[in-house]
N, C-alpha and C positions, 0 to 999 in steps of 0.2 A: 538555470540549467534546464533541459530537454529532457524531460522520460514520457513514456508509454506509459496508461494508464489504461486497464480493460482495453485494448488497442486504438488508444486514440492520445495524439499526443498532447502532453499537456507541461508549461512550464511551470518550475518551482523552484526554491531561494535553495542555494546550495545549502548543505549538509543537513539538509529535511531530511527528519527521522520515519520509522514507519507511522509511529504514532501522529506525530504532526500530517503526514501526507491524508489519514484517515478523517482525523479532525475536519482540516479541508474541504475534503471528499465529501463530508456529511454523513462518513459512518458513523458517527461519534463513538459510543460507548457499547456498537451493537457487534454481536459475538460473528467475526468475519475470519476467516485462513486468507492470510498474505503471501503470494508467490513473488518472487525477488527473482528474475534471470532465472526460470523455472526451477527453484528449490524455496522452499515453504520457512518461515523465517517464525520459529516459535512466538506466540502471544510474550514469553518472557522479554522478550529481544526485540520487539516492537521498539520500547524509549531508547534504545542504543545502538538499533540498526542506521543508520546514517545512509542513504541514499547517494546515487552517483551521476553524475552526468548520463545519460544513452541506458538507463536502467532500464527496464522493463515490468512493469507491476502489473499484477493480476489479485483482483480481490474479490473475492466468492464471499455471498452470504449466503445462510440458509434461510428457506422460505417455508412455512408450515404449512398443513393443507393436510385433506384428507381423502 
């Protein structure tokens, strides 16, 4: 299946979770907000969130500095 990813498109095996898409991605384990079709998809909901054909993801990390 087709989704957006940071706006760029990218394919993935249907029913990729958010967690799986992160994996992926190479965020692995690091502390990121997931936007799903612009609404924010709790860290709890990550392994259960299941992804759609035509989704649209946005994954923000924070970056430290001072």
């Amino acid at each position: 299946m087709q989704i957006t990813l940071n706006g760029s498109p990218r394919d993935c095996a249907p029913a990729t979770t958010v967690t799986q898409l992160l994996q992926e991605a190479g965020y692995g384990n690091r502390r990121v907000a997931v936007e799903v079709n612009h609404e924010i998809v709790p860290r709890s909901q990550h392994g259960s969130h299941a992804l759609s054909d035509g989704d649209h993801i946005e994954i923000v990390h924070a970056i430290g500095g001072g």
